[in-house]
C-alpha positions in Angstrom: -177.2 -47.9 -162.5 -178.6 -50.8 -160.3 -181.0 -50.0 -158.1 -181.0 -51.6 -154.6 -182.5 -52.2 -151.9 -180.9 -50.1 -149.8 -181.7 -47.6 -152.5 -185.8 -48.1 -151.7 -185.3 -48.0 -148.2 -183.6 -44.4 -148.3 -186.5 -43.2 -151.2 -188.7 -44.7 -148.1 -187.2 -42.5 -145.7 -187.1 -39.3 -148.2 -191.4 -40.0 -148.5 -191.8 -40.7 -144.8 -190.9 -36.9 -144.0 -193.8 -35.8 -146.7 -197.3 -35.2 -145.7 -199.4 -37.8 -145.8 -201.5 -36.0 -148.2 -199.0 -36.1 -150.7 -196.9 -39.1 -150.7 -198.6 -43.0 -150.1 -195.4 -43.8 -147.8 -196.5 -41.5 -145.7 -200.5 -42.3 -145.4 -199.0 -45.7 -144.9 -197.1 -44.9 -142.1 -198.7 -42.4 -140.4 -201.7 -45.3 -140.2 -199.3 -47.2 -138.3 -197.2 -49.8 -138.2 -200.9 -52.6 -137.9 -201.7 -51.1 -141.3 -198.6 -51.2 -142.8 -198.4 -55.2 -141.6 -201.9 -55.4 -143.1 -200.7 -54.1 -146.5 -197.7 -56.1 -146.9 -199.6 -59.4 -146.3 -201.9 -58.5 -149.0 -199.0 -57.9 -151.4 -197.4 -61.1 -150.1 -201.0 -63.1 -150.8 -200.9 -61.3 -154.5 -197.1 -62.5 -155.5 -198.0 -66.3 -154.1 -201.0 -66.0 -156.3 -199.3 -64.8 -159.0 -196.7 -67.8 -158.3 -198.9 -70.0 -158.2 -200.4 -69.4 -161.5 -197.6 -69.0 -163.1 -197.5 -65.7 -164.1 -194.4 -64.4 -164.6 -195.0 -60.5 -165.1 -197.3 -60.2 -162.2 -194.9 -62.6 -160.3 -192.6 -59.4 -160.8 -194.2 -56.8 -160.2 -196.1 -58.3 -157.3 -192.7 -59.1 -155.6 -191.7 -55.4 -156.2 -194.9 -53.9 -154.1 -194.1 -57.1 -151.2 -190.2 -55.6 -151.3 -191.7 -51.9 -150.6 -194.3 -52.8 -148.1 -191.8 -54.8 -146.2 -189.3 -52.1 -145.9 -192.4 -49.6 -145.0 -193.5 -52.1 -142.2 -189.6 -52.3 -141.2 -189.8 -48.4 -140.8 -193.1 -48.5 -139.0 -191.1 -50.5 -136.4 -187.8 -48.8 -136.4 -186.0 -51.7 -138.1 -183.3 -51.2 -140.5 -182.4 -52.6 -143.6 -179.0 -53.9 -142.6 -180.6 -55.3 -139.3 -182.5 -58.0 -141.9 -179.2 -58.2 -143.6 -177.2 -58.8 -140.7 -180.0 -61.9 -139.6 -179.5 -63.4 -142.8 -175.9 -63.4 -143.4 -175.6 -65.1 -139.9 -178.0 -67.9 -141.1 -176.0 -68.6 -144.2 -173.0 -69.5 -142.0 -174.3 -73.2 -142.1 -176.6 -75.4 -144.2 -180.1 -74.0 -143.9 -181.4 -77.6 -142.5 -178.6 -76.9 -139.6 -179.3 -73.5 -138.8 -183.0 -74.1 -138.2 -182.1 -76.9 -135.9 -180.2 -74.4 -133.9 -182.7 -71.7 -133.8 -184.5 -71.7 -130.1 -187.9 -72.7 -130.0 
């Protein structure tokens, strides 16, 4: 069985109905969605840390908590999965160099 992402976001969804007393997705949320952005830029800090020192195995499974936290701070503001998706199979129409050229400014 592969597990996806789409996989996470609905284990996200199952947590977010817990009490916050019992499940972290929950705390997290129920904080709001200025915590949850808080949280996921530390993760993000963490994995470019690890990156940068070349550390393969905390590289992983610092990218792992930035996935999570990004899909928690997606929930905190009602965006879906597929909404991300959607955005980024519309910028891989054309060459990356041309589709930021036609992005508004």
């Amino acid at each position: 069985m592969t597990f996806t992402l789409s996989d996470l976001e609905a284990r996200i969804a199952e947590r977010a109905a817990a009490s916050p007393d019992e499940s972290w997705t929950a705390k997290l949320l129920a904080a709001g969605p200025e915590r949850c952005a808080k949280k996921f830029g530390e993760e993000a800090v963490e994995a470019v840390i690890a990156a940068v020192k070349g550390d393969r195995d905390e590289l992983i499974a610092e990218s792992a908590d930035v996935l999570y936290h990004l899909l928690v701070l997606l929930r905190s503001r009602d965006v879906a999965l597929q909404d991300v998706l959607s955005q980024l199979e519309a910028r891989t129409v054309r060459s990356g160099l041309a589709e930021k050229a036609a992005r508004p400014r």
